[in-house]
C-alpha positions as CSV (number, residue, x, y, z in Angstrom):
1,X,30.3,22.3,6.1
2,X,31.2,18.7,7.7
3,X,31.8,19.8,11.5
4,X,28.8,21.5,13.0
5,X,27.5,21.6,16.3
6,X,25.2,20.1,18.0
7,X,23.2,18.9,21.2
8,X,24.2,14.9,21.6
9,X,22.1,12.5,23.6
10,X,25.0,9.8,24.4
11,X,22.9,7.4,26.3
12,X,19.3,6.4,27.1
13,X,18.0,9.2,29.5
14,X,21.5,11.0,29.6
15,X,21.3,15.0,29.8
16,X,22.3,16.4,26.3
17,X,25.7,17.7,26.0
18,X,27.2,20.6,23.4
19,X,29.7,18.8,21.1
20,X,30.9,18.8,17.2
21,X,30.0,16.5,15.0
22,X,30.9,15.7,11.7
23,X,28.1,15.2,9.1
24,X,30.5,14.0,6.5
25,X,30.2,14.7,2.8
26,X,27.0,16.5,1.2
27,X,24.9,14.0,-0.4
28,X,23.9,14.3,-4.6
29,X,20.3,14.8,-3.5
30,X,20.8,16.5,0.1
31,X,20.1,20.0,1.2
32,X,22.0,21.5,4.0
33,X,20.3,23.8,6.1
34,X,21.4,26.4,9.0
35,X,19.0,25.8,11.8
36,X,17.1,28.5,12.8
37,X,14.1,26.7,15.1
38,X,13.1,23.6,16.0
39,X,10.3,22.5,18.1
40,X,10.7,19.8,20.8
41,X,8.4,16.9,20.0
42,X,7.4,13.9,22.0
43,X,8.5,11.9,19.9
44,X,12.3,13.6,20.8
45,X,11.5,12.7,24.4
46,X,10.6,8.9,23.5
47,X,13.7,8.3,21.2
48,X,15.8,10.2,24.0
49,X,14.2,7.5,26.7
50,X,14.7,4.6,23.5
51,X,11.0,3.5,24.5
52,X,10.3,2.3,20.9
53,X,13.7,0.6,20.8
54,X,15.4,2.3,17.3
55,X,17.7,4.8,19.0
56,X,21.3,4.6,17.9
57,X,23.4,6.5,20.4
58,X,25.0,8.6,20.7
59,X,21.9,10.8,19.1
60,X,21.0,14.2,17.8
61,X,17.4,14.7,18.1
62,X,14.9,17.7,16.8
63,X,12.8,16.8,13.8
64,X,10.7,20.1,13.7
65,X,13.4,22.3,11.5
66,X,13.2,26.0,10.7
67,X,15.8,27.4,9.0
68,X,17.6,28.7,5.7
69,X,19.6,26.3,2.8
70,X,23.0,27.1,3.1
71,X,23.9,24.1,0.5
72,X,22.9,21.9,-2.3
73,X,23.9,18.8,-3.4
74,X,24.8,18.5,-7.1
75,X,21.6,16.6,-7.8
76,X,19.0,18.5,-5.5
77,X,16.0,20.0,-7.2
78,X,13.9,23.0,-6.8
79,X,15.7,24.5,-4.4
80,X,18.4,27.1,-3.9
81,X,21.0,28.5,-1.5
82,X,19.6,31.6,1.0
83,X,15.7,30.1,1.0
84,X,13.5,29.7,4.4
85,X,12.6,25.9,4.4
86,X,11.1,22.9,7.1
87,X,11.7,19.6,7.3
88,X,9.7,17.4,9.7
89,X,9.8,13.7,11.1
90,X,10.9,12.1,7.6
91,X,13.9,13.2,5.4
92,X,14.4,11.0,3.1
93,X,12.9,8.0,0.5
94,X,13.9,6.0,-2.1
95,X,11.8,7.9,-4.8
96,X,11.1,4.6,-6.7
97,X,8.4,2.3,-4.9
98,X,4.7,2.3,-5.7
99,X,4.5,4.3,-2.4
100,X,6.8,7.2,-3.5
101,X,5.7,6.9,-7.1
102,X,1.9,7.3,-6.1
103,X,2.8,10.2,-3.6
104,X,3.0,8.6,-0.3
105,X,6.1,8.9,0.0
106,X,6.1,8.7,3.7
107,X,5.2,4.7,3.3
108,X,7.8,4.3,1.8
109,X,9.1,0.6,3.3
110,X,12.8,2.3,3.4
111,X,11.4,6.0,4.3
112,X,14.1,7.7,6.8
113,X,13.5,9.3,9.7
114,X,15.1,13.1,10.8
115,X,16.4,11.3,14.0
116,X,16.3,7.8,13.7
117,X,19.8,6.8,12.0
118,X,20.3,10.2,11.1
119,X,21.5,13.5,13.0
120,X,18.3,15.9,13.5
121,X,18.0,19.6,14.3
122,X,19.2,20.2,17.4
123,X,22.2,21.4,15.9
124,X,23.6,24.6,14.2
125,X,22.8,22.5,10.8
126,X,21.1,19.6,9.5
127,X,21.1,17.6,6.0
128,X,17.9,16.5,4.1
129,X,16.7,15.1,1.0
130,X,15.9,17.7,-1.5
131,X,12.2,16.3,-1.7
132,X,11.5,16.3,1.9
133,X,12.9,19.6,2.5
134,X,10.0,22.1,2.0
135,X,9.5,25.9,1.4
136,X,7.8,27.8,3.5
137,X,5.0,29.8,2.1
138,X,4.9,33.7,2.3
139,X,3.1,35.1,5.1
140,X,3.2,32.3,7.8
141,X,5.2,32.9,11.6
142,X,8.2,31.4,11.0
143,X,9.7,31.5,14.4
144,X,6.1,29.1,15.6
145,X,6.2,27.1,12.6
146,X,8.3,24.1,13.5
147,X,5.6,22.3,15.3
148,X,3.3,22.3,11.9
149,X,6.1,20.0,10.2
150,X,5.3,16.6,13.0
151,X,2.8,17.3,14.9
152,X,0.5,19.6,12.6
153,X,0.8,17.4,9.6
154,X,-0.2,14.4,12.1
155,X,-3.5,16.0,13.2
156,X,-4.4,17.9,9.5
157,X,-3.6,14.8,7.4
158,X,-7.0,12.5,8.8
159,X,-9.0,15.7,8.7
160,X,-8.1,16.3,4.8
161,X,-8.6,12.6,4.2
162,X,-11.8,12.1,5.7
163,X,-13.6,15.1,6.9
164,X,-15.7,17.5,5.0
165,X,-16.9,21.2,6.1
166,X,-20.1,20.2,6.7
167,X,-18.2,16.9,9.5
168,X,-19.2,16.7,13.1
169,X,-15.2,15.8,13.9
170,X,-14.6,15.2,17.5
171,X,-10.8,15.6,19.0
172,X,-9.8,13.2,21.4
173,X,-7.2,14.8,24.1
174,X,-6.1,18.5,24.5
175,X,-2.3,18.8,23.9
176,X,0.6,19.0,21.5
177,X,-1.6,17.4,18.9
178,X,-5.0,18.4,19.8
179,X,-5.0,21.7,20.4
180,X,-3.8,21.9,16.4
181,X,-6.4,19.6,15.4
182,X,-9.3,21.6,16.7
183,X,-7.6,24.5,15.3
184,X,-7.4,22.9,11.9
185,X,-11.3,21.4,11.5
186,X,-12.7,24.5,13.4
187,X,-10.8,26.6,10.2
188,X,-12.1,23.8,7.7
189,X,-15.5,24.4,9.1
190,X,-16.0,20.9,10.8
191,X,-18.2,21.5,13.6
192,X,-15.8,20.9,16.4
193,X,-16.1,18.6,19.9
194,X,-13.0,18.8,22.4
195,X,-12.6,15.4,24.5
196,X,-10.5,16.9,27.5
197,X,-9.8,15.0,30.7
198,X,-8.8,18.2,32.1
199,X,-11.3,21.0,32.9
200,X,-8.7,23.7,33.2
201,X,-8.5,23.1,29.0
202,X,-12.7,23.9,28.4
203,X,-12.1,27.5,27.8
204,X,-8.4,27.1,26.1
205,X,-10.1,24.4,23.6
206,X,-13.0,26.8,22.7
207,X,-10.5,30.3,22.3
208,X,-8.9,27.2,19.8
209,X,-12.5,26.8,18.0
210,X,-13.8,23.8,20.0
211,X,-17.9,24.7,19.9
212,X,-18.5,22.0,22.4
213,X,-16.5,20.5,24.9
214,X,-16.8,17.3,27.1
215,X,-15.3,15.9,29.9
216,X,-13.8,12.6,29.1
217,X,-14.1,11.4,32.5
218,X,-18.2,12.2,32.3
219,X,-19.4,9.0,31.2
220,X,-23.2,10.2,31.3
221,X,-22.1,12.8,28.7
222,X,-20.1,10.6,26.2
223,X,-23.6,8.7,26.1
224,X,-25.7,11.1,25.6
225,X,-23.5,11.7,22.3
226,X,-24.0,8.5,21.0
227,X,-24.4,8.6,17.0
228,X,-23.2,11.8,16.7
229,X,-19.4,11.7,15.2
230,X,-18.5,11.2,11.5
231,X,-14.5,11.5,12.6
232,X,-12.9,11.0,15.7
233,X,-9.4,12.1,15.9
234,X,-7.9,10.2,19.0
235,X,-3.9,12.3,19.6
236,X,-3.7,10.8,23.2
237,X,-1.1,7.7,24.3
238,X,-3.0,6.4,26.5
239,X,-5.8,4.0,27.1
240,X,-8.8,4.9,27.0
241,X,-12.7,3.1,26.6
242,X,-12.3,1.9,23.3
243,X,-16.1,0.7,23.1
244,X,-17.6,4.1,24.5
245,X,-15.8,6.3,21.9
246,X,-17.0,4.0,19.1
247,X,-20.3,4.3,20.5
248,X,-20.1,8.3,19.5
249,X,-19.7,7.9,16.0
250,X,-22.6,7.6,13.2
251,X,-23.2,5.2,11.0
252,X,-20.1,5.0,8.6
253,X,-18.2,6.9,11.2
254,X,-14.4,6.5,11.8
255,X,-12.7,6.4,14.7
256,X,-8.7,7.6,13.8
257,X,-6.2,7.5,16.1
258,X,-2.7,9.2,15.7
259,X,-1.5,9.0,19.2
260,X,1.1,6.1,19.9
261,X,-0.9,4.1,22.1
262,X,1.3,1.5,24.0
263,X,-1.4,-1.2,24.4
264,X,-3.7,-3.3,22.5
265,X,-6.7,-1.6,21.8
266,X,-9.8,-4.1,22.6
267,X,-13.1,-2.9,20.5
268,X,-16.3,-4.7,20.2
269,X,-16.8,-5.9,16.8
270,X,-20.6,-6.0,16.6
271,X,-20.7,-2.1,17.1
272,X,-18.2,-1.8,14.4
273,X,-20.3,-4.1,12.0
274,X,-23.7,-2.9,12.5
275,X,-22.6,0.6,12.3
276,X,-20.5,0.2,9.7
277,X,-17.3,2.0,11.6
278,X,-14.0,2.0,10.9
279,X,-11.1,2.1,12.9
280,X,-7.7,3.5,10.9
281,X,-4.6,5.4,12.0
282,X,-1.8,7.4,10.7
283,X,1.6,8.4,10.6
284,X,2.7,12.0,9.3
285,X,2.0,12.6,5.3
286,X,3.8,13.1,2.3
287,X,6.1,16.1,1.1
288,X,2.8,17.6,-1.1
289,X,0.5,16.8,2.2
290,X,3.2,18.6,4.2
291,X,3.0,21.7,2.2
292,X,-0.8,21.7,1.6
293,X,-1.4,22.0,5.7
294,X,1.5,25.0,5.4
295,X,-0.3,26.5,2.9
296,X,-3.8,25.8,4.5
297,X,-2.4,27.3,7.5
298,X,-1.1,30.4,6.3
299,X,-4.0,31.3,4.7
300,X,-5.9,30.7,7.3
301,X,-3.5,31.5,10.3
302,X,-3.4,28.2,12.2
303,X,-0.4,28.3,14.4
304,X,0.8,26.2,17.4
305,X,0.3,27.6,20.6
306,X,4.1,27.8,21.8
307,X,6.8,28.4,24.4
308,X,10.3,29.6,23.6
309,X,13.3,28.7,24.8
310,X,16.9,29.3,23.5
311,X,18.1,26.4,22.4
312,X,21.4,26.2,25.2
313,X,17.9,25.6,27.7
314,X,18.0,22.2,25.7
315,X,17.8,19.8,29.1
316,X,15.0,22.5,30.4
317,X,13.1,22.2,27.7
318,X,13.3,18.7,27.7
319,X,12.0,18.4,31.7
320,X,9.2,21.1,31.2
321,X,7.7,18.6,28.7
322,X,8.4,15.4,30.2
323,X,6.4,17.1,33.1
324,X,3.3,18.1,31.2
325,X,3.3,21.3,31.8
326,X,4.3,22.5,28.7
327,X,1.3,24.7,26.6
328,X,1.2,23.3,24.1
329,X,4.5,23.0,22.2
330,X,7.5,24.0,23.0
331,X,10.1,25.6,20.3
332,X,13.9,25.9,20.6
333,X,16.1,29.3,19.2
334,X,19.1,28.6,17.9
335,X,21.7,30.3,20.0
336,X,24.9,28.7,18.4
């Protein structure tokens, strides 16, 4: 099906409108998929505002996709018409480069994104690489499961690359990304800090499997926890002291930040040297990371905490989580 339709941004800041589109032929390689849900990412809100200056308008956001394949290209593997699938921020990559051929595919130097130069999920359908479009395991909520695909896979990949059960992991900032990150390293078995500037989150981040949680406004308690983090997972934009969280971690600590901070961060390097820190970031992960955190959180039930709305609530939605008041992701129902 070409003509589909679809919520369209047509200018920076501009209310979405319902229109048809026309997605044109069906790739070889692509999958086409009926939209069930898709959750409403920050990342939609900063491509929707152009604040990292790649939006093409007009625009079709939503890169958090639940929903069934209803097509596949002539060349698409492993994958067939009728099955329950996700794709996240990236859909496509050129399959070839050391990147894709040693399985990080989302490094890829020509890696696309679901919204940037393409048409994303807020629509009745929406196309994919075969490779990028991933099954669904049995037994996980599919109608909450959107949010897993960006910012799920965002906060499990640094815990899978370098925590270990037995880590003291601390997560930096209680929202759309942190409250999954404590969820995933309190299910790993990490013991588990929450870093909250808000104390109306200290009960929320311990029903989410936070055994501690701090104030990041109390300076006298970030120092009295100096030494103590092998991982610090930083999901906040903001600025924040640099220099005071590095002081938290132990010797060979890391300090991993997945939160698009606008600024420069400024951090003391004789800290980092004598304690032999790192500092390292990430983007989302690869198809196989993808579906190890889906599998990892069926088995173990780690879902978003999420609000619903149907997806015609599209400019709502959108408000409620430029406002902040959304807990803590917020999902859109197909209602075409």
């Amino acid at each position: 099906m070409a003509t589909v339709d679809a919520w369209v941004a047509a200018g920076v800041k501009q209310k979405l409108e319902r229109r048809q589109i026309d997605l044109g032929p069906l790739g070889a390689e692509e999958v086409e998929v009926a939209v069930e849900h898709c959750g409403l990412c920050h990342s939609d809100l900063s491509m929707l505002k152009n604040d990292w200056g790649m939006t093409t308008f007009p625009a079709v956001f939503g890169h958090e996709v639940v929903g069934r394949v209803v097509e596949v290209g002539s060349a698409a593997k492993g994958l067939k018409v009728g099955q329950r699938v996700g794709i996240g921020w990236s859909s496509e990559s050129c399959m070839h480069c050391r990147s894709c051929m040693s399985g990080s595919h989302h490094l890829c130097a020509t890696v696309q994104g679901t919204i940037v130069g393409r048409r994303g999920g807020f629509a009745s359908r929406v196309r994919a690489h075969w490779a990028w479009t991933l099954p669904l395991p049995e037994g996980i909520n599919v109608a909450d499961a959107g949010p897993l695909l960006c910012g799920g896979i965002t906060a499990f990949n640094p815990i899978m690359m370098y925590a270990a059960p037995t880590s003291r992991v601390g997560i930096v900032g209680i929202g759309g990304l942190g409250h999954m990150g404590v969820k995933f390293a309190a299910a790993y078995g990490c013991d588990v800090t929450a870093f909250t500037s808000s104390e109306s989150k200290f009960d929320e981040a311990r029903g989410f499997g936070a055994q501690h949680v701090v104030s990041s406004r109390d300076s006298a308690a970030m120092q009295k926890l100096a030494g103590t983090f092998d991982l610090l997972i930083v999901t906040v934009n903001v600025t924040l002291d640099w220099n005071a969280l590095i002081a938290t971690l132990a010797p060979n600590g890391r300090m991993h930040v997945v939160g698009a901070v606008p600024e420069p961060m400024a951090i003391a390097a004789i800290p980092m040297i004598f304690g032999q820190k790192s500092v390292s970031g990430s983007p989302t992960g690869s198809p196989v990371a993808i579906e190890t955190m889906l599998e990892f959180a069926a088995r173990h039930n780690v879902m978003p905490q999420t609000e619903h709305f149907p997806m015609s609530r599209i400019n709502e939605a959108f408000e409620r989580l430029e406002s902040g008041q959304a807990r803590y992701r917020i999902v859109l129902d197909s209602d075409f």
